[in-house]
C-alpha positions as CSV (number, residue, x, y, z in Angstrom):
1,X,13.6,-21.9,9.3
2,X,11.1,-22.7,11.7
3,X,7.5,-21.2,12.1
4,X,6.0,-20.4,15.5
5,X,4.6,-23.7,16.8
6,X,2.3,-23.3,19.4
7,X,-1.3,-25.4,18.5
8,X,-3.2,-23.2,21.7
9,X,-2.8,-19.9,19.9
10,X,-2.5,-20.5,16.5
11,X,-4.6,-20.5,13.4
12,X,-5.9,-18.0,10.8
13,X,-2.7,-17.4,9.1
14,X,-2.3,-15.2,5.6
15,X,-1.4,-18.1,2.8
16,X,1.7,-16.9,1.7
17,X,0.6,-16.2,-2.3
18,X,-1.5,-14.1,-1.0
19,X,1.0,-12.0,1.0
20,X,3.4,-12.1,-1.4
21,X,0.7,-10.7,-4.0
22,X,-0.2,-7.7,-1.9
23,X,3.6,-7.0,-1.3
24,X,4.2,-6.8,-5.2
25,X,1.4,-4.9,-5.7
26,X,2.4,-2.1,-3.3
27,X,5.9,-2.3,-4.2
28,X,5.6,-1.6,-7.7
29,X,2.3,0.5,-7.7
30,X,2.5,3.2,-4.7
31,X,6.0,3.1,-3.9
32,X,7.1,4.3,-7.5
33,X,4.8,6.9,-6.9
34,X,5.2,8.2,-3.4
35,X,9.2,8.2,-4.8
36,X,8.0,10.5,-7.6
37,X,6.1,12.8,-5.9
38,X,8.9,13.4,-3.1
39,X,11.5,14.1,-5.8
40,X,9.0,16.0,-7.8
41,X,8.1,17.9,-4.5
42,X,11.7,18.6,-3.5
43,X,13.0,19.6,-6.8
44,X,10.6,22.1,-7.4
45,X,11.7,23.7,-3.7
46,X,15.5,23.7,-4.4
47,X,17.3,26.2,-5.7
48,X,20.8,26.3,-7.1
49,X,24.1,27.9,-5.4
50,X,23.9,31.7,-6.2
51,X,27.2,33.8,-5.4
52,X,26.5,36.6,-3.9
53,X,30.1,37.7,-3.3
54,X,33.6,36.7,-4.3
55,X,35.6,34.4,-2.9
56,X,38.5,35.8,-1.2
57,X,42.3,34.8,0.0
58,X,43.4,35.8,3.2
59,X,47.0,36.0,4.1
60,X,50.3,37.7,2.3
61,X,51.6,35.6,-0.7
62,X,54.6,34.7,0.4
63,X,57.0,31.6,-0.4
64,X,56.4,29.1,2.3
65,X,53.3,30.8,4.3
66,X,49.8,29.3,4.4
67,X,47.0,31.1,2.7
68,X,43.3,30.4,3.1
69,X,40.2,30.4,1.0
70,X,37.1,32.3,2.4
71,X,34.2,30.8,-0.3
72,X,32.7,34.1,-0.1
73,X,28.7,34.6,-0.1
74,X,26.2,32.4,-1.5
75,X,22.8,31.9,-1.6
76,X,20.1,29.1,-2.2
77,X,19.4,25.7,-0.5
78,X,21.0,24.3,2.1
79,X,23.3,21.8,3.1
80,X,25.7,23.3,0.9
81,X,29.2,21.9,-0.1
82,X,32.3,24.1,-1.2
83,X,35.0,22.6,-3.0
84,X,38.4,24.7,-3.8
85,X,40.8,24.9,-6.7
86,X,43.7,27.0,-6.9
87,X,45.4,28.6,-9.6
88,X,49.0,30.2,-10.6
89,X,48.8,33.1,-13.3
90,X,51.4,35.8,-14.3
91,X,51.7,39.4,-12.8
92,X,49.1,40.5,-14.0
93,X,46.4,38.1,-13.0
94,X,45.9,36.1,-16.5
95,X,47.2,33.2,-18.2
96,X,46.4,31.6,-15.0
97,X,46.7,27.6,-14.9
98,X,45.2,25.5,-12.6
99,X,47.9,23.7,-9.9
100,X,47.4,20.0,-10.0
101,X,46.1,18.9,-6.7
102,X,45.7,22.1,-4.9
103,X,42.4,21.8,-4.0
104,X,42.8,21.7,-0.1
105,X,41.1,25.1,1.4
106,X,45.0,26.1,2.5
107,X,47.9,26.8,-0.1
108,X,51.9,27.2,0.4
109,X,53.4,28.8,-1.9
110,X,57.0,27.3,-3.6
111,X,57.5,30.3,-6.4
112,X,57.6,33.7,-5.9
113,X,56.6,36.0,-8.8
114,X,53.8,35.0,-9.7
115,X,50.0,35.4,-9.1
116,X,47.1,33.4,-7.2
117,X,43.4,32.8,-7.8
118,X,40.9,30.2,-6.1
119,X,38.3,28.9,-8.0
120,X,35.1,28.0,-5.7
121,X,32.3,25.4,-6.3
122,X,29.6,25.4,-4.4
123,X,26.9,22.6,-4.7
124,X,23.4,21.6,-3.6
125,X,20.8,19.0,-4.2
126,X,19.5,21.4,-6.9
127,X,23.0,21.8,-8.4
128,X,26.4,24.0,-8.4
129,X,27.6,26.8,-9.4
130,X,31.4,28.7,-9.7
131,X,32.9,32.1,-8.6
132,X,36.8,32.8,-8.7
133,X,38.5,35.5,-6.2
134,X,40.7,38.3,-7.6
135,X,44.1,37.5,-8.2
136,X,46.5,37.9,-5.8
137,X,49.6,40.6,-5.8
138,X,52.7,39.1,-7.1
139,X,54.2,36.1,-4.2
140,X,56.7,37.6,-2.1
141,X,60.4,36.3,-1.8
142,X,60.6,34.2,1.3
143,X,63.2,36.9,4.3
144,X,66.9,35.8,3.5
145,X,68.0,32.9,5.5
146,X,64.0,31.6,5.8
147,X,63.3,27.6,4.9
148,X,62.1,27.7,1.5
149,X,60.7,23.6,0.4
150,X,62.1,23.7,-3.2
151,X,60.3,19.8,-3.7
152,X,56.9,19.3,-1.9
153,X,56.5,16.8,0.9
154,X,55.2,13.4,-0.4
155,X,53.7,10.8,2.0
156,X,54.4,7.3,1.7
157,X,53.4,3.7,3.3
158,X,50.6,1.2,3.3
159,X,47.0,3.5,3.4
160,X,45.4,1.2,5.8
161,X,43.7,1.3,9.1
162,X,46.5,0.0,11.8
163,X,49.4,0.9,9.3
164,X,51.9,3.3,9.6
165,X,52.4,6.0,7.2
166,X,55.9,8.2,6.2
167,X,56.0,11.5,5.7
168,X,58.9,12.5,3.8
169,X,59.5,16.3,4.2
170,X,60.7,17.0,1.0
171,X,63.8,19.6,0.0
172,X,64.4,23.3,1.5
173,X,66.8,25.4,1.1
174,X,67.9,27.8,4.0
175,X,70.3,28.8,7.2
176,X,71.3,25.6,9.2
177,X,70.4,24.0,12.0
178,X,66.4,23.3,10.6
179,X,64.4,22.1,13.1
180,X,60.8,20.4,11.5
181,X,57.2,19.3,12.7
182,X,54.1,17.8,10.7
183,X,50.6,18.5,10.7
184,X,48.1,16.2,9.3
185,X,45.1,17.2,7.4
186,X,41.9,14.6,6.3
187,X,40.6,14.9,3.0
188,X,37.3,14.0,1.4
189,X,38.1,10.7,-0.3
190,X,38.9,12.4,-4.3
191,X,41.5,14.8,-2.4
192,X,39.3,18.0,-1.6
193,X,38.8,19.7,1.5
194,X,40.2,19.2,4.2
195,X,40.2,19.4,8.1
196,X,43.2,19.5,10.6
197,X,43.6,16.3,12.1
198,X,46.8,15.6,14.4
199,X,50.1,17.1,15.1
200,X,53.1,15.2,15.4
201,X,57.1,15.7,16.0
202,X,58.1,13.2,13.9
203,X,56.8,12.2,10.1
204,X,55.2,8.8,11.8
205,X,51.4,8.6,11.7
206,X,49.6,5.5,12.7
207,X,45.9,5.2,10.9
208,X,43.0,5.1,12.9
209,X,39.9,3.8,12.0
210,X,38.2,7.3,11.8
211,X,41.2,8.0,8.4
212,X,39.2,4.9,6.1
213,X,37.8,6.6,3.4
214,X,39.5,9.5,3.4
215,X,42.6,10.9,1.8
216,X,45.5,12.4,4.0
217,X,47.6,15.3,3.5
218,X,50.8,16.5,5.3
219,X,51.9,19.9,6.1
220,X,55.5,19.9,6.9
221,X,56.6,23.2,9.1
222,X,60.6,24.2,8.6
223,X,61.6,26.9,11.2
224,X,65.3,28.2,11.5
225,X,66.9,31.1,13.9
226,X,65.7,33.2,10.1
227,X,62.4,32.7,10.6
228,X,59.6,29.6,10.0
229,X,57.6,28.0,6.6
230,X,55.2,25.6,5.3
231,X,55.0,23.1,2.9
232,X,51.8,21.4,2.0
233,X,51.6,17.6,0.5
234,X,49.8,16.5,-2.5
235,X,46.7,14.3,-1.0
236,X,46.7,10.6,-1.5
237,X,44.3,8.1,-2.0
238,X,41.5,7.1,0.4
239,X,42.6,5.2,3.5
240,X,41.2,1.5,3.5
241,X,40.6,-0.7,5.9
242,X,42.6,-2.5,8.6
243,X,45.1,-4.5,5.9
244,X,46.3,-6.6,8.8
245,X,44.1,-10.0,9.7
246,X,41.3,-8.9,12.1
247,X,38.6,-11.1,13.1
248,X,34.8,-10.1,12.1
249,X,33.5,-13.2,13.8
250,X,34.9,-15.8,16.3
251,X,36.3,-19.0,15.5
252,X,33.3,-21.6,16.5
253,X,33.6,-25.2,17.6
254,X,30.9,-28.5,16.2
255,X,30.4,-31.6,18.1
256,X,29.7,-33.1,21.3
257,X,31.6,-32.9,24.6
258,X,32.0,-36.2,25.2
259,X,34.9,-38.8,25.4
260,X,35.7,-40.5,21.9
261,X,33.5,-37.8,19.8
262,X,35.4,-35.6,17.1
263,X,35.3,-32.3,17.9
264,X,35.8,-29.5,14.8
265,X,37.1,-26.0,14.0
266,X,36.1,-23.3,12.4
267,X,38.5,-20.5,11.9
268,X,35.6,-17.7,11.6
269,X,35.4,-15.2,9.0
270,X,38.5,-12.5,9.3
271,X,39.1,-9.0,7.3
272,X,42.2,-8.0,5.9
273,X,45.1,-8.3,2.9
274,X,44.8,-11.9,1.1
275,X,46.7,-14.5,0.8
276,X,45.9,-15.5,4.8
277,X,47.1,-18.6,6.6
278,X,45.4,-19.7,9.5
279,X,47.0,-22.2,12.1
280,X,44.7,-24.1,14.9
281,X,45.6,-24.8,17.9
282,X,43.0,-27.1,20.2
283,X,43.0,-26.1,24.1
284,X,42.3,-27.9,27.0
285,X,40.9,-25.6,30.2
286,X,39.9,-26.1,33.2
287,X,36.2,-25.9,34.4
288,X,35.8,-22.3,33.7
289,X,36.8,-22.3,30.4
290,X,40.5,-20.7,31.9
291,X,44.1,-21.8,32.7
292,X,44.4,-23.3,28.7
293,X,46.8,-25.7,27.6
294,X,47.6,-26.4,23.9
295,X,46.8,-30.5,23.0
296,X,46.4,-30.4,19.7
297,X,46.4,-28.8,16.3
298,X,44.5,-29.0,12.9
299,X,40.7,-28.5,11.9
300,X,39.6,-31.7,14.1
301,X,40.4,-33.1,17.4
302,X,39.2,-36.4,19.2
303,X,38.5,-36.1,22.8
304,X,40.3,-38.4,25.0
305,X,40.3,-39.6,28.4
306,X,42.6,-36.6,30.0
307,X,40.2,-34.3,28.5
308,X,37.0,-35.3,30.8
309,X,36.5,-32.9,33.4
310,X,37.8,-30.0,31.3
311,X,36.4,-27.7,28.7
312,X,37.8,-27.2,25.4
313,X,38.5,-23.7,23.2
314,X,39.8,-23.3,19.8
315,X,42.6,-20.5,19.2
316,X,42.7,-19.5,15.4
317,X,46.0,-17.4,14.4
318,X,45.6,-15.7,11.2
319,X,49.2,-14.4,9.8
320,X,49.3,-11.9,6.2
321,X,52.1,-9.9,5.2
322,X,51.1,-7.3,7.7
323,X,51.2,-8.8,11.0
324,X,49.3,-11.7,12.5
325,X,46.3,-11.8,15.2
326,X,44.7,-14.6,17.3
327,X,41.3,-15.1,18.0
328,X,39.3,-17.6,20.5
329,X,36.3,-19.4,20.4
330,X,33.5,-20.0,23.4
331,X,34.6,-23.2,25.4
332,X,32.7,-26.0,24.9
333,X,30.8,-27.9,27.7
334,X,32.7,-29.8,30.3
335,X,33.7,-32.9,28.7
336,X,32.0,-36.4,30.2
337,X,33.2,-39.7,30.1
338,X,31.7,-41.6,27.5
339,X,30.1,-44.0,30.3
340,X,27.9,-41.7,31.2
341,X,24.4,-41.6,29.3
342,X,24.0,-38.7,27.0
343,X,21.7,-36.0,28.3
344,X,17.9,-35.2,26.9
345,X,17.1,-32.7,24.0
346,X,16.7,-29.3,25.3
347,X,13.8,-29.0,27.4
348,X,12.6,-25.7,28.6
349,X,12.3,-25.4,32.5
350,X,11.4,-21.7,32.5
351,X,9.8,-19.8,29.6
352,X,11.2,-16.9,27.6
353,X,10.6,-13.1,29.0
354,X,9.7,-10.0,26.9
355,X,11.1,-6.8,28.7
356,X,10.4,-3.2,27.3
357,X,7.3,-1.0,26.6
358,X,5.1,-2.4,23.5
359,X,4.9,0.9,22.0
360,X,5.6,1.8,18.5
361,X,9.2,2.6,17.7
362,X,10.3,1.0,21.3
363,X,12.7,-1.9,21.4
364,X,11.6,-5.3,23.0
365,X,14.3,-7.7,24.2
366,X,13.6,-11.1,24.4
367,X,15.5,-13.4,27.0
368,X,16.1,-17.2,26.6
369,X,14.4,-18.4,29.7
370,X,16.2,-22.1,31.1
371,X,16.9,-24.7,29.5
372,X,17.7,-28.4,30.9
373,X,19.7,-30.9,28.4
374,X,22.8,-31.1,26.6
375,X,25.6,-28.2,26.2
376,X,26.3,-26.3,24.5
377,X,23.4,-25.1,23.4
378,X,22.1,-22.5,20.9
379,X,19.1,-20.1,20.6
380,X,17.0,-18.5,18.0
381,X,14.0,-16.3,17.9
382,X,11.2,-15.8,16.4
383,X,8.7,-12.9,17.2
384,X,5.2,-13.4,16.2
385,X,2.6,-11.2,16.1
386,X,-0.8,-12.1,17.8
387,X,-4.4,-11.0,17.6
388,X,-5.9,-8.3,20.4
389,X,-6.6,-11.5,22.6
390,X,-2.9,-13.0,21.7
391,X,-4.1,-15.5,20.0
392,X,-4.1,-16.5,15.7
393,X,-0.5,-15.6,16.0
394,X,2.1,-15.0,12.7
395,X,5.5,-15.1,12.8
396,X,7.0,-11.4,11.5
397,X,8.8,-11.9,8.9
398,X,12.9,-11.4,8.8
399,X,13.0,-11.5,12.9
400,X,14.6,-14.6,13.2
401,X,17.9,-15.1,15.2
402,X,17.3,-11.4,16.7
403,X,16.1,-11.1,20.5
404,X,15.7,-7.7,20.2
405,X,12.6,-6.1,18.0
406,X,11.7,-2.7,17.2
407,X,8.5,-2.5,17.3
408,X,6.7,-1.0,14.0
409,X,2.9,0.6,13.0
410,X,2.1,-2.9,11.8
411,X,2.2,-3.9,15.4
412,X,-0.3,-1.4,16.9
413,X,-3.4,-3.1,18.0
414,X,-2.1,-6.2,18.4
415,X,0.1,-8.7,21.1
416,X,3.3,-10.1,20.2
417,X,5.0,-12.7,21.2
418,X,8.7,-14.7,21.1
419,X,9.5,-18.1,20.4
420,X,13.0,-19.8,21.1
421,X,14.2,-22.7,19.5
422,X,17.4,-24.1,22.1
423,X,19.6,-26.5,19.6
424,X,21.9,-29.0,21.2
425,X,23.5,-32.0,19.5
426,X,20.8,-34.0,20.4
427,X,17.9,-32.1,18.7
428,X,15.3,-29.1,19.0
429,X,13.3,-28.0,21.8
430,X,11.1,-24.9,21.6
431,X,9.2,-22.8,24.1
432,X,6.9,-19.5,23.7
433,X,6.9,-16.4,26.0
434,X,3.4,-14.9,27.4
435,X,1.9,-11.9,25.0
436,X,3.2,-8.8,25.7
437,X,0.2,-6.2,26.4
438,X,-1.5,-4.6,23.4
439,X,0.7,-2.5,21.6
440,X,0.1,0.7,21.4
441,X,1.2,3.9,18.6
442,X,3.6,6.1,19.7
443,X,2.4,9.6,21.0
444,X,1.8,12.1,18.5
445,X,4.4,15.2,19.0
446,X,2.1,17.9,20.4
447,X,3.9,20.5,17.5
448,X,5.3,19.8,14.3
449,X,8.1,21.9,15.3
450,X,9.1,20.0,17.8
451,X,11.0,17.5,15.0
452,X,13.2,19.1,11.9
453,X,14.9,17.7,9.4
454,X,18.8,17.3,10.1
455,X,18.9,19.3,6.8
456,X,17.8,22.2,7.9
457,X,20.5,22.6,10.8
458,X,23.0,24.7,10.1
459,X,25.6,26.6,12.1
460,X,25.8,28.3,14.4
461,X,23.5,26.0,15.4
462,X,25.1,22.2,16.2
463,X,23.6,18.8,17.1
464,X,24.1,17.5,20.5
465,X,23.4,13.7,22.0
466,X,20.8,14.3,24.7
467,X,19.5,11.2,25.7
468,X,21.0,7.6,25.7
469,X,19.5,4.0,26.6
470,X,21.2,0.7,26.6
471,X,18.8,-2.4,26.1
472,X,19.8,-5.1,28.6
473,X,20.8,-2.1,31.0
474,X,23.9,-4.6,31.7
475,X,26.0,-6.7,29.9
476,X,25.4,-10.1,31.5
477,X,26.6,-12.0,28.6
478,X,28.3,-12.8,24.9
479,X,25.5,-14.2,23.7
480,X,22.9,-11.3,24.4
481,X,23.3,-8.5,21.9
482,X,23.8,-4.9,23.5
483,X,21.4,-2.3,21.8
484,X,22.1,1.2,22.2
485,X,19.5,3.6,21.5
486,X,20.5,7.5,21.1
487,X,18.3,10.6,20.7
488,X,19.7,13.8,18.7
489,X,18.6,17.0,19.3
490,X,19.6,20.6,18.0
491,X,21.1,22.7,20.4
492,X,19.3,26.2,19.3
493,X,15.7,25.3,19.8
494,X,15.8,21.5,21.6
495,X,14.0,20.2,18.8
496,X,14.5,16.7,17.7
497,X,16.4,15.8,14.5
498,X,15.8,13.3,11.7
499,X,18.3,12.1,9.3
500,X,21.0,12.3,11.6
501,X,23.8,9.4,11.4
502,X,25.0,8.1,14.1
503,X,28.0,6.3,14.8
504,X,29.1,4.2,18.1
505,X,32.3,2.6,18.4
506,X,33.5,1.0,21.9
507,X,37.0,1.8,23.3
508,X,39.1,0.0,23.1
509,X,37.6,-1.4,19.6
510,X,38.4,-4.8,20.5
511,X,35.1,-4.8,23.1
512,X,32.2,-4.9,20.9
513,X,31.5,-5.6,17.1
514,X,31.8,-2.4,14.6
515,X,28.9,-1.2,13.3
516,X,28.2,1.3,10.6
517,X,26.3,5.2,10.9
518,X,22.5,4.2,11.4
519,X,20.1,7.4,11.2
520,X,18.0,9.0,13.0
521,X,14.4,8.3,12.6
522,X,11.0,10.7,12.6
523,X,11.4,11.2,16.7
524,X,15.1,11.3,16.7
525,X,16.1,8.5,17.8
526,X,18.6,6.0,15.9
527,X,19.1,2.0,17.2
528,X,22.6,0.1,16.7
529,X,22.7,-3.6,17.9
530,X,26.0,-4.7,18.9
531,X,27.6,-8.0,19.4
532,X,30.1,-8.4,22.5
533,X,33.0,-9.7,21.4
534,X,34.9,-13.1,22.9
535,X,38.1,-11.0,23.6
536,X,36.3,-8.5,26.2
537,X,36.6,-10.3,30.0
538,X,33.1,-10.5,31.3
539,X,34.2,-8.9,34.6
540,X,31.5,-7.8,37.4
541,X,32.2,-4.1,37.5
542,X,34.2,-3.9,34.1
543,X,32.8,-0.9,32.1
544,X,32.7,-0.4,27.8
545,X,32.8,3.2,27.9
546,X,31.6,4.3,23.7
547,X,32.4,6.9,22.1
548,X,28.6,7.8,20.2
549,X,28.9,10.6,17.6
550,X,26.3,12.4,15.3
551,X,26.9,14.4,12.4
552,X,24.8,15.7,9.4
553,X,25.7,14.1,6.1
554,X,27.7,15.4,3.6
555,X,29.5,17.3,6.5
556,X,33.3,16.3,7.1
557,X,34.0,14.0,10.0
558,X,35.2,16.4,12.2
559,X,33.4,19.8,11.1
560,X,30.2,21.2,10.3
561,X,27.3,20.9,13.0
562,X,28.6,17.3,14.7
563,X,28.6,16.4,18.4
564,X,30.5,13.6,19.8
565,X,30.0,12.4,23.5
566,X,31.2,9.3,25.7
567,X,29.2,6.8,27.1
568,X,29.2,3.9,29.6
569,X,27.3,0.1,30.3
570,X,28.4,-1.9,32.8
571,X,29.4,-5.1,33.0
572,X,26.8,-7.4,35.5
């Protein structure tokens, strides 16, 4: 890794000892102790679930009709999570045993005869508590002729995202024809609560990415000319990820463009079920990069006379037991004949750009500036952080590789500049952008209410997306990350909220990398960095439209106080 190399502004640098002396010492003396304190401080404010009243069940017990537990009333500190277990006990409420995975908020009942209760747990930071609702009157015999499930639906198939799962509706008894439709429920990941997720006519259900990490459960719904029932699956495991291949990065392609050099693969790095076979397949385009032709296979490929004038890709096909997907890599320079002399190092003919506001907590974006020498050609970064005249500068440490930079308190008061290394087969070239202006803090909120804690939003009150930035404004390229800045806000007062996550995913997913839930910070706003992905067209006037979501944690995916909204950035 490369320091900042620039003799006109340099000089006065920390020895590193000596930084890494003051690191340890704050690491181990005042962290451990501003830890303690905020623990001590918060325990001491929490206070444990308190019922308040009973849980009820609301409906009429009947063979093959939903019921629902209400958790009743409760106080102490919030966010506070329910969970549900039902019970079946004899007529007269007792010798009640618990039913083995029937703790969904919902219930069908298969017998009729006997008694319900529903255990609730409610739990806090501070700890949980249990109440139990009355029992039930005796379940009522499903109307003569009704669909009665006698076995309960089971669900079957590969619990993946991008596989198909079975529901199999189990066995009823009842008058002929039986007509039957399915609704899905999602489950927190051990089997518990649950929210409804999709309707379908037939017992197909294809996993999307939103399903990883939670369980599923199937309600299957018999109706007859007699009347119409409900049977309710046990839940399954959690959903994991994509099991077929699915590429995390591209394939990438080493060497020189140039007659008689060896050019070689690189299949990228790929997700999904092992064992994996890749095949490569070499391609020969034309000028642009388009209109390929396959000329050869394996990890290496020679470059031959036909091939000057062209540009080469790499195609990568990664084949498991569930499918098979093909990936590309960039194309390579236009080949040259190997008469012609090899072009210079990179040498910079136009130095990098900073763009943004040098504010604390504002993103900077760095741009490559040109370049003149051999292609292709790589960049890194390196951000440095300069005195008030921009000068003594010392590179930040763990910003390499990233052109964007959020700026941070240690900033305020001083300049900051960029450095890009270009990389070519031929060597190194490096070249420094001006200072940015003196950065300053960010503005102190004029009220301290003006910022609450995502904790402390509950509903009716919900969370809403209010403001959005995209950092370039357009996507001009596949090497130029896309960051995506998003403010939350609570709808009740228009304060913002901290401690939000946020999630942004493009549509179609193939578009932009996946990212995971990043939260929200002290002024509300949370920062994802995406990477454009080599199978999006780079079309002028092509849109990624995203769809952003925030939601509190510990709240299911699609409950509690969450907003979702959808977004757009252009292509330029």
């Amino acid at each position: 890794m490369r320091a900042v190399h620039s003799p006109r502004r340099r000089g006065g640098r920390l020895s590193r000892p000596l930084v890494a002396s003051l690191g340890l010492l704050v690491f181990f003396v005042f962290v451990p102790l501003a830890l303690a304190t905020g623990l001590t401080s918060r325990a001491s404010a929490a206070a444990t679930p308190t019922n308040t009243s009973p849980p009820t069940i609301v409906g009429t017990p009947t063979q093959g009709r939903i019921l629902q537990a209400s958790p009743g009333s409760w106080q102490g500190s919030k966010p506070m999570r329910f969970s549900f277990q039902w019970s079946e006990c004899d007529v007269t409420g007792s010798s009640c045993t618990q039913i083995a995975g029937a703790t969904d908020r919902i219930f069908t009942p298969m017998t009729a005869g006997r008694t319900l209760v529903v255990s609730v747990t409610a739990s806090n930071a501070a700890g949980s508590s249990s109440a139990s609702s009355a029992p039930t009157v005796p379940v009522r015999t499903a109307p003569a002729g009704a669909p009665v499930a006698t076995t309960a639906p089971s669900i079957s198939g590969a619990l993946a995202v991008g596989s198909t799962v079975t529901a199999d509706r189990g066995s009823w008894t009842g008058d002929r024809p039986m007509l039957f439709r399915y609704k899905w429920r999602l489950c927190a990941a051990a089997g518990g609560p649950c929210d409804w997720y999709l309707d379908t006519p037939g017992p197909g259900l294809r996993l999307g990415p939103e399903t990883q990490g939670h369980a599923l459960r199937v309600v299957v719904v018999a109706r007859n000319a007699a009347g119409k029932s409900y049977a309710l699956s046990p839940a399954t495991s959690p959903v994991q990820g994509s099991l077929m291949p699915d590429d995390v990065t591209p394939p990438t392609i080493t060497g020189t463009a140039r007659e008689g050099r060896t050019l070689h693969g690189h299949a990228g790095t790929w997700a999904g079920a092992r064992p994996m076979a890749f095949r490569l397949r070499w391609l020969r385009c034309d000028r642009d990069g388009l209109a390929c032709l396959a000329v050869g296979s394996g990890h290496a490929y020679t470059l031959a006379a036909a091939d000057v004038g062209h540009r080469v890709r790499l195609a990568v096909t990664a084949a498991n037991r569930f499918g098979a997907a093909t990936a590309r890599s960039s194309a390579t320079a236009v080949v040259v004949s190997a008469a012609t002399p090899p072009p210079p190092v990179p040498q910079n003919t136009g130095a990098p750009t900073v763009s943004g506001t040098p504010e604390q907590g504002q993103v900077l974006t760095a741009t490559t500036g040109s370049w003149s020498g051999a292609t292709p050609m790589t960049f890194f970064y390196q951000w440095a952080r300069c005195d008030a005249l921009g000068g003594n500068c010392v590179p930040v440490t763990g910003s390499l590789a990233q052109p964007a930079y959020t700026v941070t308190a240690g900033d305020v008061g001083h300049r900051l500049i960029v450095q890009v290394k270009a990389h070519n087969g031929y060597g190194d070239g490096f070249a420094d952008s001006a200072p940015t202006a003196v950065v300053t803090a960010a503005p102190a909120q004029p009220f301290a209410t003006n910022v609450v804690s995502v904790a402390a939003v509950s509903l009716p009150d919900r969370l809403v997306v209010d403001r959005v930035q995209f950092s370039p404004g357009a996507i001009t390229s596949r090497a130029q990350p896309l960051v995506l800045r998003v403010h939350v806000s609570e709808v009740d007062h228009g304060r913002s909220v901290s401690g939000a996550l946020v999630l942004g995913m493009a549509v179609p997913f193939n578009r932009l990398s996946s990212e995971p839930e990043v939260p929200t910070g002290p002024d509300g706003w949370a920062t994802l960095t995406y990477r454009v992905r080599p199978t999006f067209a780079l079309r002028r006037g092509n849109l990624v439209v995203m769809f952003v979501r925030a939601r509190k944690p510990g709240d299911d995916l699609l409950a509690g106080v969450s907003t979702r909204r959808l977004i757009a950035v252009a292509v330029a």
